[in-house]
C-alpha positions in Angstrom: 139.3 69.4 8.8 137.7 67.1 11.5 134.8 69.1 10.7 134.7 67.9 7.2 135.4 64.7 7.8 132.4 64.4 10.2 130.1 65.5 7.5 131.7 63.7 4.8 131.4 60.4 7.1 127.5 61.0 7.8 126.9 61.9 4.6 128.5 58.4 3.1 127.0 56.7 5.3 122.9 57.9 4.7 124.1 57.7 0.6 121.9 54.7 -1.6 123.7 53.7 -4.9 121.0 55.1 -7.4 122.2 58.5 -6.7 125.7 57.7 -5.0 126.9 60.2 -8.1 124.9 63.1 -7.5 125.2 62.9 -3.1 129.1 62.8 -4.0 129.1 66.3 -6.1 127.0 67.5 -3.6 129.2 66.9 -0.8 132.4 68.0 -2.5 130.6 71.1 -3.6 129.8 72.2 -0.1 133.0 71.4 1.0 134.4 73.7 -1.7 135.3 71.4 -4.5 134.8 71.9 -8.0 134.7 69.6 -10.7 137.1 72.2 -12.4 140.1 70.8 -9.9 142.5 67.9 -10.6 141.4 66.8 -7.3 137.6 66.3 -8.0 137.7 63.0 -10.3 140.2 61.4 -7.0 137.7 62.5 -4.2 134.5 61.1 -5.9 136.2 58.0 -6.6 137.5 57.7 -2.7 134.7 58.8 -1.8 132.4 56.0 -3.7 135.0 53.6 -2.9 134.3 54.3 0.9 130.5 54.2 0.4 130.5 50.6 -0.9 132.6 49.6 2.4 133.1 52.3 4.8 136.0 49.3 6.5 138.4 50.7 4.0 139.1 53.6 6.2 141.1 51.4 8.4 143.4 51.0 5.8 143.5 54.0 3.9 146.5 53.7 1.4 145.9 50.1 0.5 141.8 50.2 0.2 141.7 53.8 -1.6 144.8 55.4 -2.5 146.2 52.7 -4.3 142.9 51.5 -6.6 142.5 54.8 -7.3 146.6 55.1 -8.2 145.9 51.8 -10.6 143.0 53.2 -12.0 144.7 56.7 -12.5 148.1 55.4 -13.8 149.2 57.2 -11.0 151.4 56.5 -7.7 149.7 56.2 -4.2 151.5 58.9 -3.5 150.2 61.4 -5.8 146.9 60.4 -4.8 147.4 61.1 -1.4 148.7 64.6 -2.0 146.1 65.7 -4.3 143.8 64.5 -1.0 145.8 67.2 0.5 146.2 69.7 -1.8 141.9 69.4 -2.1 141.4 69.5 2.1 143.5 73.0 2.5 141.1 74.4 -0.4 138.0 73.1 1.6 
């Protein structure tokens, strides 16, 4: 998982906005996810979340799980364990 997270983190930080989509699906594709899990549509959006301000993973629930919960009509909580359910798949 650290792993992962390494790569993810370098990979967020080199990413440029014109093709933030595309570097995103590429990312979760080599870490194993598909656009065919529930997962996928949370990760891109945490993911591009973190690429406009890379701060908000100093505060994790309350910069990403919970606008992405708002967005979702879901609870932070769901959001967090669908990050979960996604990193033991990857």
């Amino acid at each position: 998982m650290k792993l992962i997270q390494i790569y993810v983190t370098g990979m967020v930080s080199k990413m440029v906005t014109s093709d933030l989509s595309a570097r995103i699906n590429d990312v979760l594709r080599y870490v194993g996810i598909t656009r065919n899990m529930n997962a996928y549509m949370i990760l891109s959006q945490a993911l591009t979340l973190i690429a406009e301000d890379e701060d908000r993973l100093r505060a994790v629930e309350k910069e990403i799980y919970t606008p992405i919960a708002d967005k979702n009509l879901r609870g932070p909580r769901a959001v967090q364990s669908a990050v979960r359910r996604a990193s033991k798949v990857a």
